[in-house]
C-alpha positions as CSV (number, residue, x, y, z in Angstrom):
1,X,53.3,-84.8,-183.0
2,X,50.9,-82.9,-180.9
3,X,52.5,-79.7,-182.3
4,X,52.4,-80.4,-186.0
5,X,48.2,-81.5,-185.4
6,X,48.0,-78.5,-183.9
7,X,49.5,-76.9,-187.0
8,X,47.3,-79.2,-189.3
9,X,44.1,-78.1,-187.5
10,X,44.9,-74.1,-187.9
11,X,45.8,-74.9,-191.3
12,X,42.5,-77.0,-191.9
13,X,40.1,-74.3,-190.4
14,X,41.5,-71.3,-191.7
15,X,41.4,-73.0,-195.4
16,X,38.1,-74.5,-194.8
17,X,37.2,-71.0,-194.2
18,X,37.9,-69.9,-197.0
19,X,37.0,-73.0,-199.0
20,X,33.5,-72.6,-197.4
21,X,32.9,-68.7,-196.8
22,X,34.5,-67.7,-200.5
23,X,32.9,-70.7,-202.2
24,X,29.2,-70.1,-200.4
25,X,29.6,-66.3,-200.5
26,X,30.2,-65.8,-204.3
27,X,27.2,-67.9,-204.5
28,X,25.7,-66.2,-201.7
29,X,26.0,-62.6,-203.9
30,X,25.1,-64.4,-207.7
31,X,21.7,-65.4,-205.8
32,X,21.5,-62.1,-204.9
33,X,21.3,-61.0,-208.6
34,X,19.3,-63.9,-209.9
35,X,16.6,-63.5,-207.0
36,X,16.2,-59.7,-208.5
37,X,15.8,-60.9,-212.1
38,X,13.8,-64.1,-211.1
39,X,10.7,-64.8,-209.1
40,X,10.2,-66.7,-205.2
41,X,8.0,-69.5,-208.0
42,X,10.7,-69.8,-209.8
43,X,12.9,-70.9,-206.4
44,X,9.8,-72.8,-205.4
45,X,10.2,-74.9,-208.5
46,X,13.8,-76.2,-207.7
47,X,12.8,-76.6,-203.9
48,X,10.0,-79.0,-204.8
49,X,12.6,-81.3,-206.6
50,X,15.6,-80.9,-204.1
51,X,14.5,-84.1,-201.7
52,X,15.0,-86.3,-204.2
53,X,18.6,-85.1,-205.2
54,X,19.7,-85.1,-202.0
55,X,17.9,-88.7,-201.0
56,X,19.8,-89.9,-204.8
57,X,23.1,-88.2,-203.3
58,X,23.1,-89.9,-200.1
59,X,22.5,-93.2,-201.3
60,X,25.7,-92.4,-203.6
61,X,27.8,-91.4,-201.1
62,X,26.7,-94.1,-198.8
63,X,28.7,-93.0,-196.1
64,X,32.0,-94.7,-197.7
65,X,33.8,-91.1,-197.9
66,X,33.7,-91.1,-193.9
67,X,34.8,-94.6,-193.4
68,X,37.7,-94.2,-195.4
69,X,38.7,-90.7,-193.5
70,X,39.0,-92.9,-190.1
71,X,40.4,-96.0,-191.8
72,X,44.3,-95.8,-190.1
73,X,45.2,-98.7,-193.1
74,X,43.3,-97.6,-196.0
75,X,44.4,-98.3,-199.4
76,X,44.7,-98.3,-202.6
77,X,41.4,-101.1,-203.2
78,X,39.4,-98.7,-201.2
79,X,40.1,-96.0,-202.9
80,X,38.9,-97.3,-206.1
81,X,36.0,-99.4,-204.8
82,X,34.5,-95.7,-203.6
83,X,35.3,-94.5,-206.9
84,X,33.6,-97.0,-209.2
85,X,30.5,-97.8,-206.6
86,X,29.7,-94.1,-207.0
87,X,29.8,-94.1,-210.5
88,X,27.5,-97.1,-210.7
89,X,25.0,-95.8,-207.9
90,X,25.1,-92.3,-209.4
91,X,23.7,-94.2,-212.7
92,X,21.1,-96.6,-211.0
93,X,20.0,-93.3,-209.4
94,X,19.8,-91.2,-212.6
95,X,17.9,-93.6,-214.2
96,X,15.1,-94.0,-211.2
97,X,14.5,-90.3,-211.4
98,X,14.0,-90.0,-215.4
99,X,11.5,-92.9,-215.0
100,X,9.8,-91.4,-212.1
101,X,10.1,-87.6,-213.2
102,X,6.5,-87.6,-214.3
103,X,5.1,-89.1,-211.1
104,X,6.3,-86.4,-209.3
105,X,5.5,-83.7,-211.4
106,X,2.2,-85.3,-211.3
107,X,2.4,-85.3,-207.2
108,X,2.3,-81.3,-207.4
109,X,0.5,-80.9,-210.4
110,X,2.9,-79.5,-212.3
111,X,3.5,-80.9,-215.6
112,X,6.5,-78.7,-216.1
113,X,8.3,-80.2,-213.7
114,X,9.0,-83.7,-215.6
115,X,11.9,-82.0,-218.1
116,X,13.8,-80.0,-215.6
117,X,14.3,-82.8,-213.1
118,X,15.4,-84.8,-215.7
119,X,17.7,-82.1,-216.8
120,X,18.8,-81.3,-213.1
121,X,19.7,-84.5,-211.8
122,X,22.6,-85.4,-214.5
123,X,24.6,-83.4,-212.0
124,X,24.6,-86.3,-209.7
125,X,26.3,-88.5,-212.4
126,X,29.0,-85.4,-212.8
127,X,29.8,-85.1,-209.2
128,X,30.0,-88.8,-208.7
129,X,33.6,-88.6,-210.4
130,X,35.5,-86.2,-208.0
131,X,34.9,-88.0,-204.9
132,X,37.5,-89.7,-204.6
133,X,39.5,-86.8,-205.3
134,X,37.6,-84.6,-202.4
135,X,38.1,-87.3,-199.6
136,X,41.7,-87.6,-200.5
137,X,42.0,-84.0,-199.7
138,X,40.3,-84.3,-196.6
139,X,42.0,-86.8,-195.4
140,X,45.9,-84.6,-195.7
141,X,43.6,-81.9,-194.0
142,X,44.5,-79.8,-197.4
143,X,41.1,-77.5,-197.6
144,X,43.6,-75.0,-199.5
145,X,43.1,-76.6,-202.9
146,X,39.7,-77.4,-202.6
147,X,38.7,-73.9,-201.9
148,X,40.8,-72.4,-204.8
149,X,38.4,-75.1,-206.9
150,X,35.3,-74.4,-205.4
151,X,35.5,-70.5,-205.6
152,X,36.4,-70.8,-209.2
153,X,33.4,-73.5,-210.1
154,X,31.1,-70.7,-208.1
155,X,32.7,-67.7,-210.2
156,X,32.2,-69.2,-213.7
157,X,29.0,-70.9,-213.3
158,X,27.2,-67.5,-211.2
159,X,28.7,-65.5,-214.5
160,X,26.4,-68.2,-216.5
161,X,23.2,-68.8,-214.4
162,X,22.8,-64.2,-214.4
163,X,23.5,-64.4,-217.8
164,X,20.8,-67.0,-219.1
165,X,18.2,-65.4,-216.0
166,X,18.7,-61.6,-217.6
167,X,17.9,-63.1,-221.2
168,X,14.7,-64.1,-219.3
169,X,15.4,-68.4,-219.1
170,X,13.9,-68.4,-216.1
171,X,13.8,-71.5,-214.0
172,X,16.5,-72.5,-216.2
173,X,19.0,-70.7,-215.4
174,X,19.4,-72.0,-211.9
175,X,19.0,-75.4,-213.7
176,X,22.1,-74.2,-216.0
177,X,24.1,-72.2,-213.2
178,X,23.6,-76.3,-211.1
179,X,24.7,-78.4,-214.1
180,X,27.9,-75.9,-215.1
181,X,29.3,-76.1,-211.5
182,X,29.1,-79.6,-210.7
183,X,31.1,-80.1,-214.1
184,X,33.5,-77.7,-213.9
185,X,34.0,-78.7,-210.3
186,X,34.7,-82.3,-211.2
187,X,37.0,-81.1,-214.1
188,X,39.2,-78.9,-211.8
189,X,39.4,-82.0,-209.2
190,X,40.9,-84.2,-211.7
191,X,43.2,-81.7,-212.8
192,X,44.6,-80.7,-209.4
193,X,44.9,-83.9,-207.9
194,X,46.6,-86.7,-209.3
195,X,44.6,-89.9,-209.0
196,X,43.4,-92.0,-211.3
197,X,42.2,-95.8,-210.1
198,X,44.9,-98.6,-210.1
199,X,42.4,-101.2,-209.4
200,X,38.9,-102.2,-210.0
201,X,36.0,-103.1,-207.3
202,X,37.2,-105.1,-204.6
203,X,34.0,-107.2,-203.0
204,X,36.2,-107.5,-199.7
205,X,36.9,-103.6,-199.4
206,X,33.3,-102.9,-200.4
207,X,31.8,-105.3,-197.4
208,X,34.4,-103.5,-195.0
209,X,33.3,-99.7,-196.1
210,X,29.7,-100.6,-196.0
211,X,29.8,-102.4,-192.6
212,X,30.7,-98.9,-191.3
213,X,29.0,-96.7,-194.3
214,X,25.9,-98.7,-194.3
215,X,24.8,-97.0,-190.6
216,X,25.4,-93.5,-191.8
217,X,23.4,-94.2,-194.9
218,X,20.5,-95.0,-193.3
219,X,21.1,-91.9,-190.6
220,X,22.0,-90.1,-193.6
221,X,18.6,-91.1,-195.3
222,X,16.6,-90.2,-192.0
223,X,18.2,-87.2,-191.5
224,X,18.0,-86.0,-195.8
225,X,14.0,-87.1,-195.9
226,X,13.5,-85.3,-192.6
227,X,15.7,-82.4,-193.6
228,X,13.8,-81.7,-197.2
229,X,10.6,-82.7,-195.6
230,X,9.4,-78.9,-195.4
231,X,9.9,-78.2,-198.9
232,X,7.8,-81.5,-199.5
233,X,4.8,-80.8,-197.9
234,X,4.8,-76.9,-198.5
235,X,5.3,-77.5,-202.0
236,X,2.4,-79.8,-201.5
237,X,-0.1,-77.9,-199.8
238,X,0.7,-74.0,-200.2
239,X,1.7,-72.4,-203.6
240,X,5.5,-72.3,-205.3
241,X,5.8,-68.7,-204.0
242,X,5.1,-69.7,-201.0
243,X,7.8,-72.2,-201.2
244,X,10.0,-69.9,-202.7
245,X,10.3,-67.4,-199.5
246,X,10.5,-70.3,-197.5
247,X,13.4,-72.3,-199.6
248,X,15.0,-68.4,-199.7
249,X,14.7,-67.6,-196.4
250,X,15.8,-71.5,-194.8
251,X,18.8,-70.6,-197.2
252,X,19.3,-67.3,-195.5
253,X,19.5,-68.9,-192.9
254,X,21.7,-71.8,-193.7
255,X,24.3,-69.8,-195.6
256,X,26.0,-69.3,-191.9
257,X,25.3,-72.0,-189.9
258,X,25.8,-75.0,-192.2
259,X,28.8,-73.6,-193.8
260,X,30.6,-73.5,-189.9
261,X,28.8,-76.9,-189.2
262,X,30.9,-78.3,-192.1
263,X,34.1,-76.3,-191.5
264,X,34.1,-77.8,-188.4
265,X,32.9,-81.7,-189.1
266,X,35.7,-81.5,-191.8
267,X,38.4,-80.3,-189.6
268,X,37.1,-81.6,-185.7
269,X,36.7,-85.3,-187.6
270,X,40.3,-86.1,-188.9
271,X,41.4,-84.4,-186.2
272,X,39.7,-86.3,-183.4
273,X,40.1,-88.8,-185.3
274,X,43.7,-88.8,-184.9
275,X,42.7,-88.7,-180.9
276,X,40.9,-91.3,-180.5
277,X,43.3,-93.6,-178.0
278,X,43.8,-90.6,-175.9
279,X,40.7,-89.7,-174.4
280,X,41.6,-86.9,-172.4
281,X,42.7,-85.4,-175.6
282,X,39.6,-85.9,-177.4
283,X,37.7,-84.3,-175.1
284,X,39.9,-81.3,-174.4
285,X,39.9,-80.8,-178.5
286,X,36.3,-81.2,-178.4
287,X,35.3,-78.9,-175.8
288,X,37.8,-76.3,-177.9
289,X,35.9,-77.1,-180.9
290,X,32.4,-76.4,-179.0
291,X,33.9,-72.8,-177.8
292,X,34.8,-72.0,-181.2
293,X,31.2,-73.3,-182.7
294,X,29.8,-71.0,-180.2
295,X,31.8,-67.7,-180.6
296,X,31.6,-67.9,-184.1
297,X,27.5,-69.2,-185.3
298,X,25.9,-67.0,-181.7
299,X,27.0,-63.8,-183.2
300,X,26.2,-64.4,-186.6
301,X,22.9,-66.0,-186.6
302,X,21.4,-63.4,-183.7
303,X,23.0,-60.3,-185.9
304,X,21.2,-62.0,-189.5
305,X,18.0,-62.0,-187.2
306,X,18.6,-58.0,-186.0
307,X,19.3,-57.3,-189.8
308,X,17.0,-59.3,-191.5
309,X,14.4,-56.7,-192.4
310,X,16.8,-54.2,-194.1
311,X,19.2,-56.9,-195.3
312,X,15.9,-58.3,-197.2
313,X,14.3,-55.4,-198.7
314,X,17.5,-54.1,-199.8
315,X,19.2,-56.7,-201.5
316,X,16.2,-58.6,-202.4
317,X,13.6,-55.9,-203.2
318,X,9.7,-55.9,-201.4
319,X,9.3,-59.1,-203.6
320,X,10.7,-60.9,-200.7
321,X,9.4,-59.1,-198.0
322,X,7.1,-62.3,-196.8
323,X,10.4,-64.4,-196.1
324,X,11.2,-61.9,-193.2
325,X,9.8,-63.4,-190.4
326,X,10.2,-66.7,-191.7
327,X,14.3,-66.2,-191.7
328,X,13.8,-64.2,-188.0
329,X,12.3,-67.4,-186.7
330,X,15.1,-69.9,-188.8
331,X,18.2,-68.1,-187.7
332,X,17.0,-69.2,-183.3
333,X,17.0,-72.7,-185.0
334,X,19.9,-72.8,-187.2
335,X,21.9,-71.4,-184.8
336,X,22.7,-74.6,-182.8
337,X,23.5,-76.9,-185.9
338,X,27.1,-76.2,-185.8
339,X,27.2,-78.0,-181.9
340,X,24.8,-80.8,-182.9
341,X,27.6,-81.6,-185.6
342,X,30.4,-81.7,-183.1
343,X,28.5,-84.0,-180.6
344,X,27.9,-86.2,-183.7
345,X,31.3,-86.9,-184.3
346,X,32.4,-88.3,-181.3
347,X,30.1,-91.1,-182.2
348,X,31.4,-91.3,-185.8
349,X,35.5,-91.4,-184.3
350,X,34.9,-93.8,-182.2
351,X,33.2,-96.2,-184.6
352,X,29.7,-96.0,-183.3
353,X,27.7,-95.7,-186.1
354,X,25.3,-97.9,-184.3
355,X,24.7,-95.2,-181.9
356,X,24.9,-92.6,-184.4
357,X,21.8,-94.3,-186.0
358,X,20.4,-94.5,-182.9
359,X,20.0,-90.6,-182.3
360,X,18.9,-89.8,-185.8
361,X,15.6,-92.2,-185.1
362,X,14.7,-90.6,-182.3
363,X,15.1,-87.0,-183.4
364,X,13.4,-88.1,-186.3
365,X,10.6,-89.4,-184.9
366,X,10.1,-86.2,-182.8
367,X,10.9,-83.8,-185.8
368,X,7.9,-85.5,-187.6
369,X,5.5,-85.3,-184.7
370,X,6.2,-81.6,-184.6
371,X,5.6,-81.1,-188.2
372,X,2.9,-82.8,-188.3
373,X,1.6,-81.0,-185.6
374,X,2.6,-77.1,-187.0
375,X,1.7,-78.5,-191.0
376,X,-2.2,-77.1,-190.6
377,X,-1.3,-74.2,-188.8
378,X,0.8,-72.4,-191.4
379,X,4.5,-72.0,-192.7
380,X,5.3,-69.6,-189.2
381,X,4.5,-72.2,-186.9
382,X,6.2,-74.8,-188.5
383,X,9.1,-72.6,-188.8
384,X,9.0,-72.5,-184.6
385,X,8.7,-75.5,-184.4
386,X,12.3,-76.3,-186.0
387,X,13.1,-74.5,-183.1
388,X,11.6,-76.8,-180.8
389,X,13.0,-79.6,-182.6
390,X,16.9,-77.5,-183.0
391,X,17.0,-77.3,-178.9
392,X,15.5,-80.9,-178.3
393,X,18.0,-82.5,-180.9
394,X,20.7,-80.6,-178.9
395,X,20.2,-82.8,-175.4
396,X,19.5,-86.1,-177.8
397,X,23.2,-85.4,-179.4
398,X,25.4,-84.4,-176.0
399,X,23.8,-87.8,-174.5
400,X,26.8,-89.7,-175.7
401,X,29.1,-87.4,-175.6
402,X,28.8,-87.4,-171.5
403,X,29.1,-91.3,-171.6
404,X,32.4,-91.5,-173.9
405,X,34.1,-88.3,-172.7
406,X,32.6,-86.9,-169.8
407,X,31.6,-83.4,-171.9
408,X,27.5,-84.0,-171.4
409,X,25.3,-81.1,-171.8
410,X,26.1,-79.5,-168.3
411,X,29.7,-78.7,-169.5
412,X,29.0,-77.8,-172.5
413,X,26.6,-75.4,-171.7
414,X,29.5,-73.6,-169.9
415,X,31.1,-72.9,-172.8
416,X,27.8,-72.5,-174.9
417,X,25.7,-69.6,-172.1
418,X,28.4,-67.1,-171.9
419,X,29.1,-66.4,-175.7
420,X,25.0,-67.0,-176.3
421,X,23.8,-64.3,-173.4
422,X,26.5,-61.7,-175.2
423,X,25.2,-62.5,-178.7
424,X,21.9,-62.1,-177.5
425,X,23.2,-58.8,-176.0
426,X,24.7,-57.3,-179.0
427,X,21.0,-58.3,-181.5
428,X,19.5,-56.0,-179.0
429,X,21.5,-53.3,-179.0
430,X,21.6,-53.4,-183.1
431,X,17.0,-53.9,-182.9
432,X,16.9,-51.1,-180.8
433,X,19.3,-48.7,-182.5
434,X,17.7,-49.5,-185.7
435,X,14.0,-48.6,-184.6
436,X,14.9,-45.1,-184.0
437,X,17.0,-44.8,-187.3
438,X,14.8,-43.7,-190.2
439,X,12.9,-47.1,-191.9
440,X,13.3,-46.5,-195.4
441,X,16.8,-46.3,-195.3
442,X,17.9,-49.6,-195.3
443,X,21.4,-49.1,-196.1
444,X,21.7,-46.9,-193.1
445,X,20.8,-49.5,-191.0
446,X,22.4,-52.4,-192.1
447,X,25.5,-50.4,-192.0
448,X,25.1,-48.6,-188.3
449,X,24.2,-51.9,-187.4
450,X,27.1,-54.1,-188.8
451,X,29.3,-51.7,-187.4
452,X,28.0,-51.4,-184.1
453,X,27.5,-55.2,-183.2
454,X,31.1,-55.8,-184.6
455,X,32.5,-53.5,-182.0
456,X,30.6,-54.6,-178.6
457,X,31.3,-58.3,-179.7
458,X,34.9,-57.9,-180.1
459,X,35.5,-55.5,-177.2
460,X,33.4,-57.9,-175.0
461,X,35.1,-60.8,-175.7
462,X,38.1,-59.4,-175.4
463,X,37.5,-57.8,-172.1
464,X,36.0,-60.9,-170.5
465,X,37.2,-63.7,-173.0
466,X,40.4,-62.8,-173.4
467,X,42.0,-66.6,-173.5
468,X,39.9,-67.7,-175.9
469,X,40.3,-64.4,-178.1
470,X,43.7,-64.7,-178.1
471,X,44.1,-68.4,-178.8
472,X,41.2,-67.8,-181.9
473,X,44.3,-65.2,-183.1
474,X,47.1,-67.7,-182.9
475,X,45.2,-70.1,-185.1
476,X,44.6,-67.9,-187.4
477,X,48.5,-66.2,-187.1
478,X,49.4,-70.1,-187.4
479,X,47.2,-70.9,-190.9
C-alpha cells in the first residue's frame, strides 16, 4: 500500500506538472503577445473587475470540492448535490453582478465597465458545470487528463484572444480569450470523463458538505477579498495603467509560485489525506513535501527577480518598464506561498476547518493593517509590505503544524535555509554577471543568465544535496 501511494504521488506531481506548467505557460507566452498589441489600461480594466469574480467563485465552490476529496465514504448523492448547488449558486451569482454592474462601474468612474462585466462573468455559469468532473479526477490523483484538457482549452482560446487584440478589439479580447476557455474547458471535461448525475439534491448530503465546506468558505472569502484587495484600491485611487503594471507584474510573479502552491495542495492533500491515522507518516510526507516546495519556488522566484529587467523589456517592450521593480519586490513575497499551502493542509486533513478559519482572521486582520498603512505611500511600498505580510503569514501557518505533527517552524526552517541561502547565492551571481554584460542586449543576458544559475543550482545541490537530488529523480523516473 505504501508503495503503490508512493507511485500515485510521483504520478500526481509529475502530471500536475504538466497540467499546471503546460496549461499556465501557453498562457503565460499568448499574454506575452497580447501585452505587445494591447495596453497596461487595457489590463487595468479586467483587474478592476477580478474581486468580484473570484468573491462569485468562491461562494460557488463553497468549499464542497474539498470536503468530498477527504470524504473516505463519499457517494453518489454527494456527487450530484455539488453538481446542482453549483449550478444554482453560479446563477444567483450571475444575476447579482448584472444588477450591480453599473454600481461598480460607477465606483471607478468608468462607465464602460458596466457591459464587459456583464459580458465577463457568464464564465462563472460555464465553469460551474465541470466541477464535478475536476474533483473526480483529483480524487484518482489522475492530473494526466486534466492537463491534456487544460493545455488544449489554453491553445485554442490564446489563438482567439491574439486574433481579436491584432484586429484592434481591445479590452475585448481578453474578455473573449476568458469566455472561449472556460467553455471549451467544460466541453472537454464532459467529454473525457463519464459522469453525468444519477440523483438530484440531497438536503442531508448538502448539510454534511457544508458543515465542513461552510469554514473554508468563509476562509476562502477572507482570503479572496484580502487577496484582490490591491487591485481594489489601486484601481481606486491611482490610474488603470497604473493598475495594469501592477496586475502584470503580481502575475509575473504568480505564474511560478501559485502554479507549485497548487501542484502541491492538489497532490500533498489526497495524499495526506490518505495518512491521516498514521501520524508519523503524515509528518514524514509533509516535511518531504516542504523540501520539495523549497528546492523548487527558492530558485525560481530569486532567478525571475535577477532577470526581471531584461526578461521585461524584451518580451514586453519599454511599455512595461514601470512594472520592474514592482515584480523585483513581488517575487521576495510570492516566494513563500508554496509552504504557506502545505502548512494549511494539515489543518484541512485533519478536519480542522475551525482552525483553518482561525488563521485566515488573523492574517487577515494584519494584511489589512499593513495595507492600510503602505495605501498613501504609493504602489512600491505596498508591494513590501506583502512581504511583510508573506513572512508573518509564514509563523501564523506552521503554528499548528508543530501542535498536530511536531514539524513547527524550527524544523521546517531546516529544510527551508539551506535551499533559500543557495538560491540567494545563485541571483547574485546572475545580478552581478549581468551588470558587466552590455545593457541593451537583453537577450544576452537573459540567456548568460539562465544558463549560468541553472548550472551552480544543479551542481550545488548535487554536491551537497545529493539525497534529496536523487530522490527528486526517482519521482520523476517513477511518473
Amino acid at each position: 500500500m505504501a508503495s503503490d501511494l508512493k507511485k500515485k504521488t510521483a504520478k500526481g506531481m509529475f502530471w500536475s506538472a504538466v497540467e499546471r506548467f503546460s496549461t499556465q505557460g501557453i498562457q503565460f507566452l499568448f499574454g506575452i503577445v497580447l501585452a505587445r498589441l494591447l495596453t497596461p489600461a487595457d489590463y487595468g480594466v479586467i483587474a478592476m473587475l477580478t474581486i468580484f469574480l473570484a468573491i462569485c467563485q468562491t461562494f460557488i465552490d463553497s468549499g464542497f470540492a474539498n470536503a468530498i476529496i477527504r470524504k473516505i465514504d463519499r457517494t453518489e448523492k454527494d456527487m450530484a448535490t455539488m453538481f446542482f448547488f453549483n449550478i444554482g449558486m453560479s446563477l444567483v451569482c450571475y444575476a447579482i453582478l448584472f444588477f450591480t454592474a453599473p454600481f461598480i462601474a460607477s465606483f471607478y468612474n468608468m462607465p464602460e465597465l458596466t457591459l464587459v462585466l456583464r459580458v465577463l462573468a457568464l464564465r462563472l455559469i460555464v465553469q460551474s458545470f465541470s466541477t464535478v468532473q475536476v474533483t473526480n479526477l483529483t480524487i484518482k490523483i489522475d492530473f494526466k487528463k486534466q492537463a491534456k484538457i487544460s493545455l488544449a482549452s489554453a491553445i485554442i482560446s490564446g489563438i482567439v484572444g491574439i486574433g481579436f487584440a491584432y484586429n484592434g478589439y481591445g479590452v475585448w479580447s481578453l474578455v473573449i480569450q476568458a469566455l472561449f476557455c472556460s467553455t471549451f474547458n467544460a466541453f472537454l471535461y464532459w467529454l473525457t470523463v463519464r459522469w453525468h448525475p444519477q440523483c438530484f439534491f440531497d438536503k442531508e448530503s448538502f448539510k454534511n458538505l457544508f458543515s465542513y465546506g461552510s469554514k473554508l468558505l468563509i476562509s476562502g472569502l477572507l482570503d479572496t477579498v484580502y487577496n484582490n484587495l490591491y487591485p481594489l484600491v489601486i484601481g481606486k485611487f491611482y490610474t488603470p495603467a497604473q493598475l495594469g503594471a501592477f496586475a502584470k507584474a503580481d502575475h509575473f510573479s504568480q505564474f511560478p509560485s501559485q502554479n507549485i502552491m497548487r501542484i502541491l495542495h492538489r497532490v500533498s492533500f489526497p495524499v495526506l489525506s490518505a495518512l491521516q491515522n498514521d501520524p508519523q507518516r503524515m509528518r514524514n510526507s509533509f516535511l518531504k513535501f516542504i523540501n520539495y516546495s523549497a528546492l523548487i519556488i527558492f530558485p525560481l522566484m530569486l532567478g525571475l527577480l535577477a532577470l526581471s529587467k531584461p526578461m521585461t523589456l524584451l518580451l514586453l517592450t519599454e511599455r512595461w518598464k514601470e512594472m520592474i521593480p514592482l515584480l523585483q519586490i513581488l517575487c521576495i513575497a510570492m516566494m513563500w506561498y508554496p509552504v504557506h499551502a502545505i502548512n494549511l493542509n494539515i489543518l484541512q486533513v485533519l478536519g480542522r476547518s475551525d482552525l483553518f478559519l482561525k488563521l485566515e482572521v488573523i492574517k487577515k486582520v494584519i494584511g489589512l493593517a499593513i495595507l492600510l498603512i503602505t495605501l498613501p505611500i504609493g504602489i512600491t511600498a505596498m508591494c513590501i509590505g506583502q512581504i511583510v505580510d508573506s513572512i508573518l503569514g509564514l509563523f501564523i501557518n506552521t503554528y499548528y503544524s508543530k501542535k498536530f505533527i511536531n514539524a513547527g517552524i524550527g524544523e521546517q526552517l531546516k529544510f527551508l535555509f539551506p535551499t533559500l541561502f543557495n538560491s540567494t547565492a545563485m541571483a547574485a551571481i546572475i545580478l552581478v554577471i549581468n551588470n558587466f554584460m552590455p545593457q541593451d542586449e537583453y537577450g544576452l543576458q537573459i540567456g548568460v543568465g539562465l544558463t549560468v544559475g541553472i548550472l551552480y543550482y544543479l551542481t550545488t545541490n548535487y554536491l551537497f544535496n545529493k539525497d534529496v537530488f536523487k530522490e527528486i529523480l526517482s519521482l520523476l523516473k517513477k511518473s
